[in-house]
N, C-alpha and C positions, 0 to 999 in steps of 0.2 A: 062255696062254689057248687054250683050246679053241676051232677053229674047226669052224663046218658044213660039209658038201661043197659043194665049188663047183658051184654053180648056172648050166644056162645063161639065158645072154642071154633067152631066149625065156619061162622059166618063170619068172625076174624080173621080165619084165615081166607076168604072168600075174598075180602078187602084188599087182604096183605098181599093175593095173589092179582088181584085186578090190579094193585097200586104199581106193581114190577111190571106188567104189561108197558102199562100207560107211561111208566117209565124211561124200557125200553124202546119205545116206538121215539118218545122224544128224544132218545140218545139218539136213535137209526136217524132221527132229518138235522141232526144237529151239523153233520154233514157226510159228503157223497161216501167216503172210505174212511180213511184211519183218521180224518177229523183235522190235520193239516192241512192249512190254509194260509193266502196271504190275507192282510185287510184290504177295504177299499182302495190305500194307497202302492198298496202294492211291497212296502216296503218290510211288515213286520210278519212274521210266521205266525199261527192262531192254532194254539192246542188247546185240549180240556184235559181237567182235571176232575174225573169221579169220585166222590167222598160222599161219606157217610154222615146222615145231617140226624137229628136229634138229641144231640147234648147242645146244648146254646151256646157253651163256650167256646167249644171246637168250630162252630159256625162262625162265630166271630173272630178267630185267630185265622179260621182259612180266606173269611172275604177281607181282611187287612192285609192280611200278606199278602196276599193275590195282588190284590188293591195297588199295594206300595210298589212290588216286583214290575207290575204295568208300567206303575209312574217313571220308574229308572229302566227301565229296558228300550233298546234303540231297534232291537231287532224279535221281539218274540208279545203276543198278547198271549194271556191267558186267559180260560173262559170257563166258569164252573159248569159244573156239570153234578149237583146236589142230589142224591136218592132220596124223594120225599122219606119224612120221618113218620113211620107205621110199615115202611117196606121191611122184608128181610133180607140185610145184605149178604148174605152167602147165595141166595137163591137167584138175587137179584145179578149177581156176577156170573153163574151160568145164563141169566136171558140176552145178558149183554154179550157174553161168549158167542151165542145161538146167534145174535145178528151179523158177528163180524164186525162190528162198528166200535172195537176198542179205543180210549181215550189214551191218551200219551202219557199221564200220570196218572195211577192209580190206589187210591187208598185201600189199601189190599186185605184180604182174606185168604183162609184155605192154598196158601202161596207156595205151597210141595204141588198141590193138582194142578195147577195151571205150571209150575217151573216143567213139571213130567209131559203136560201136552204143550213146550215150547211155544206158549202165548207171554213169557215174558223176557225180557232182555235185561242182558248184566249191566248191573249199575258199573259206572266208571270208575276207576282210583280220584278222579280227579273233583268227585263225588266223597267218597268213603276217607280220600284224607284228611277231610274237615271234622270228622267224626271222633272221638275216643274208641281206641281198638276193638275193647267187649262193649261197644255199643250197635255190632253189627256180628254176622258172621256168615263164610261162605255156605254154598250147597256142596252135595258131594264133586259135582263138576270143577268147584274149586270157582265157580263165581259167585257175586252176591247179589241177590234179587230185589231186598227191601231192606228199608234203611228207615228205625227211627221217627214219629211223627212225634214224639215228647219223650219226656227226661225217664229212664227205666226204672220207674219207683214202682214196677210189678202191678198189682191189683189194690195200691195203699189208697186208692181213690174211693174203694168200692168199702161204703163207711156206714154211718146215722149220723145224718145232720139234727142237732137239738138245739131248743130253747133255754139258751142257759139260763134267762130272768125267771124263767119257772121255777129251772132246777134251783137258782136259789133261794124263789119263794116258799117252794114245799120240800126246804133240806133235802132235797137231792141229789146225788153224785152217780158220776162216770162208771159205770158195773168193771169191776175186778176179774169176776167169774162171770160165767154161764149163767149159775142159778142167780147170780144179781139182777143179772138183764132180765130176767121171767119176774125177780121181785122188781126190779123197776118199770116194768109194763102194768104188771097187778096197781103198784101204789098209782101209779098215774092215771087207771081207769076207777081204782076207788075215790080219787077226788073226782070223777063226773066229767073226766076230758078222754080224747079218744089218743091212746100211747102213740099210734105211728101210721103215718099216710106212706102206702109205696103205689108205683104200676105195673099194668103190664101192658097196657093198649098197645107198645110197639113190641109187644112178645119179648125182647132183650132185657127189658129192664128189671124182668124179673129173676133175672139173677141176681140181683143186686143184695136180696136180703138171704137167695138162696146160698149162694155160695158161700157167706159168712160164717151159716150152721156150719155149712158141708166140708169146710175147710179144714176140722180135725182130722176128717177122715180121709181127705184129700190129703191130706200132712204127712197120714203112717205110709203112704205107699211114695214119697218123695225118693227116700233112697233105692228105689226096686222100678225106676221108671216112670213113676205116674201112675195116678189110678187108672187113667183109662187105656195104659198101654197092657198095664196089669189086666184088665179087666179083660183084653182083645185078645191077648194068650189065656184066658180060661183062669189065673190065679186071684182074678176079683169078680165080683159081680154085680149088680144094682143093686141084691139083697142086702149088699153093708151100705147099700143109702138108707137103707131104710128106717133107722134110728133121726136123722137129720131130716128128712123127709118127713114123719110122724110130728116132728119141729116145727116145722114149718107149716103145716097144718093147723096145729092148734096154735099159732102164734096168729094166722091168719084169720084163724073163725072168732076168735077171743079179742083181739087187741089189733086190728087191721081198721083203716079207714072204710067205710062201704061204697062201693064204687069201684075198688082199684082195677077191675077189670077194663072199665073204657078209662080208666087216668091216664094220661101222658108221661113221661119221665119230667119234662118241663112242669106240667103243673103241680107237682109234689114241693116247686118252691112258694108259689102264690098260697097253696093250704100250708104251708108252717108259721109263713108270716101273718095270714090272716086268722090264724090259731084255731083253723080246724082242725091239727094235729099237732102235738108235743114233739114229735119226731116226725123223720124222711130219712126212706131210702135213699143212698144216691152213688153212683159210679161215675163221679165228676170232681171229687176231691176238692182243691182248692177254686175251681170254676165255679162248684155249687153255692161258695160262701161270696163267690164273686155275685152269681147270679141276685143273692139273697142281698146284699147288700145295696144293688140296682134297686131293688123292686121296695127294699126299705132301709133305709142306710140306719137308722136307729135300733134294727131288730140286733139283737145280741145272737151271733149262731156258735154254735160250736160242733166239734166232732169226733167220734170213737169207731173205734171197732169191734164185735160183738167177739168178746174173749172166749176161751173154751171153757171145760172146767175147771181145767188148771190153772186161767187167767192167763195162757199163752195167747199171743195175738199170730193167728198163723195167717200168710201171705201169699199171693200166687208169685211166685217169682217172674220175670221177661223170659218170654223165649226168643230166640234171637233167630234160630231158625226151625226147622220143619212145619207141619199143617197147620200150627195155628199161631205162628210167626206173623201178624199183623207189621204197617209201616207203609212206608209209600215205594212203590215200583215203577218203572217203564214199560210201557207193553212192548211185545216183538210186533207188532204191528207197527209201531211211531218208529223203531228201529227201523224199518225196511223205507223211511223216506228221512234222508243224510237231516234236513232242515230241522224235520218237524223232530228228531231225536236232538240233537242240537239243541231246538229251544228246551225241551224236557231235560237235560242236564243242567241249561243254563239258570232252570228255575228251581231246581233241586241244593243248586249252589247256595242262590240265595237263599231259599229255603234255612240252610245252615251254616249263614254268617251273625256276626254279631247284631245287625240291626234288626233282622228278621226275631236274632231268640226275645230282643228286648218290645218287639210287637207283644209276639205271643204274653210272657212276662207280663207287661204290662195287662193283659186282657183276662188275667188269672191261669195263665195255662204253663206249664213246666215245660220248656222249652227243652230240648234234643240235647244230647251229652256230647258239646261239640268242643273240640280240641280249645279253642277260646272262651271255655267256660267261666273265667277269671273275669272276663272283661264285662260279661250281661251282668243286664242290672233286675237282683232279684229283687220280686215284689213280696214284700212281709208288710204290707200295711193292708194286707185284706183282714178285717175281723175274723178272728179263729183261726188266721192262718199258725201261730202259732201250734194250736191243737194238733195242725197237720205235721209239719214239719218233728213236734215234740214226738210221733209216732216211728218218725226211723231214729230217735234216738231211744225208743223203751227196750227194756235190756228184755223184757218178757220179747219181744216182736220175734217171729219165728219164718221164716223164708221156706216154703215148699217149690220143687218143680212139679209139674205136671201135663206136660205137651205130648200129644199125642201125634203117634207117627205114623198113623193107617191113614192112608187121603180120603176117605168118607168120612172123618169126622164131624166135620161140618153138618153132614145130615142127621146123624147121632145127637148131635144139639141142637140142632132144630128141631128136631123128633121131639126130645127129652123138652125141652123148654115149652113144647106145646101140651105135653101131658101132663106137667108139672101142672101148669094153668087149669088143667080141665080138671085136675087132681084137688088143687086149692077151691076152687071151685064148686066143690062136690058133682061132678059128672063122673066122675070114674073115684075107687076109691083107690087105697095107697099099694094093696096088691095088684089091682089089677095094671096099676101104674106102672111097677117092679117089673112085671111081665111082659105087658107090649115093649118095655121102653128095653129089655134084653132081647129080646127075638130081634127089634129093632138094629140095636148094637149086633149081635151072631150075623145077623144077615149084611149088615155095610163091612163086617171087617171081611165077611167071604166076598163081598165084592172089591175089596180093596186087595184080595188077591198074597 
């Protein structure tokens, strides 16, 4: 695969800020106010739904459902309303803030800043009773904002997709430890092949191999809050990244596809099947093995999680609420018109009924932990899915929390995910990283007050 020149950090972000522009302005005509409308005939109500598009899979479960909910609705359209894939959605929800022009469903972020400045509305009971109890939970007001958009298997998605006909050409196997994974990068470039294709062209996706390192260290501060809540009271600091960070580095300069700066998270499937890489990052779990399987139904994929040293597999666990409580919301906007709130619960409903989970299901995607989970029909017939599912039964798998409860966060990871880049990248090096990316953090948590 042909890649573009790599791009710096600075002119990526030049993109990623024009792309939200261009964005928001198509949100602003999509229509006059909160985006409730009749159709032509007058008879059905017409909301959007903003989501966030670059996993392929997620794209494909939202234009189905949509899709199907259209077909059966007597009284309500639905109309996407997609962030191109290169935007950053946290940033992009403040531009959309900025117009006024909220969507009636929203595939949410950062969900404590917008519950504090009353841009969203409580989901209904009549909503949250389709759900499983701890698949949801209130705010301090004692309503709930967001609700669920897949089944709560934590960060279990965010993996290494590999080539298992390799692994079993050149005696190969699934690393136990730490130091397996560095010897199974080594053996795989001393046969003459390149260990692992990841991206970053839409900035998110380079979490994907980061947080795997970072996940020990993210683990010891589970019972004390979190790292970054620890971090925000002064008892952590980016200087304990810096072991996992030094990781990722020389994982990146040594055993990394070249290019990954303009790759896409999508195109890290097309380089595994066409064996410009042994491996891929991915934070798409069992979608990734779906996608791979589209693009070659004969490739054999499989998947792991990069152990520690101990061979523990540590996990981000769901947050269910505070800032980085992701899921899908109502704006208070679509509330302030009786209709257009209406249809947004009526599409939330369906959202999470049985037919809707066995869409998703079917499209490789883990459907929502809804009270009728008995009756969806799971899909085990993806190759590898096994692998995936064999991962919440490994007795090593270790569950960390880590939610952060200062409403800047959001910029703190945006911040970090872009210096990470320019970090892997050799533009800055790994102190200098430590440093902007703490002044960064000192200063959102004094603004977060």
């Amino acid at each position: 695969m042909h890649h573009a020149p790599t791009r710096t950090a600075r002119s990526r972000l030049l993109l990623i800020t024009a792309g939200i522009a261009a964005s928001a302005i198509a949100l602003a005509g999509c229509s006059g106010s909160g985006g409730g409308e009749s159709d032509a005939s007058g008879d059905k109500t017409t909301i959007r739904f903003l989501y966030a598009t670059g996993d392929e899979t997620w794209n494909s479960v939202v234009d189905e459902v949509v899709s199907a909910f259209n077909a059966q609705s007597d009284t309500t359209e639905v109309k996407l309303d997609p962030l191109p894939a290169g935007s950053d959605y946290a940033t992009a929800l403040k531009t959309v803030d900025a117009t006024g022009n909220w969507p009636a469903v929203v595939d949410m972020r950062d969900t404590l800043t917008y519950v504090n400045a009353g841009k969203l509305a409580g989901i209904p009971e009549e909503v949250t009773d389709l759900l499983e109890p701890d698949a949801y939970a209130a705010a301090e007001d004692g309503k709930v904002y967001t609700v669920p958009y897949s089944a709560l298997n934590g960060e279990l998605g965010m993996n290494i997709i590999y080539n298992k006909d390799y692994f079993e050409e050149h005696d190969l196997e699934v690393p136990e430890t730490y130091d397996d994974f560095i010897d199974l990068l080594k053996a795989i470039k001393d046969n003459g092949d390149v260990p692992l294709a990841t991206a970053a062209a839409e900035v998110w996706p380079s979490d994907q191999l980061w947080k795997q390192l970072a996940a020990p260290v993210f683990a010891e501060y589970s019972d004390k809050g979190g790292f970054w809540n620890a971090a925000a009271a002064g008892d952590a600091s980016m200087e304990d990244l810096k072991a996992p960070l030094e990781e990722l580095k020389s994982i990146v300069d040594q055993y990394v596809l070249p290019g990954w700066q303009s790759t896409a998270d999508a195109q890290t499937t097309t380089l595994l099947v066409n064996d410009q890489a042994v491996m891929a990052t991915s934070s798409a779990g069992l979608g990734r093995l779906m996608d791979i399987n589209k693009v070659d139904p004969d490739f054999n994929a499989g998947l792991f999680i990069v152990p520690d040293e101990d061979g523990k597999i540590n996990v981000l666990k769901n947050s269910v609420v505070g800032d980085t409580a992701g899921g899908l919301a109502i704006s208070a906007q679509a509330a302030d018109d009786k209709d257009e709130y209406a249809s947004a619960v009526e599409f939330l409903k369906y959202f999470y009924s049985v037919d809707a989970a066995n869409l998703m299901e079917k499209n490789g995607w883990i459907s929502p932990n809804i009270l009728k989970s008995d009756d969806v029909k799971r899909n085990d017939s993806i190759p590898g899915a096994e692998d995936f599912f064999g991962l919440l039964e490994n007795p090593n798998l270790v569950w960390y929390e880590n939610a952060p409860s200062f409403s800047t966060f959001s910029s703190v990871n945006t911040f970090f995910r872009q210096s990470r880049i320019e970090m892997q990248d050799g533009q800055t090096t790994i102190d200098e990283t430590i440093a902007k990316v703490q002044a960064e953090l000192e200063a959102q948590v004094a603004a977060a007050g």
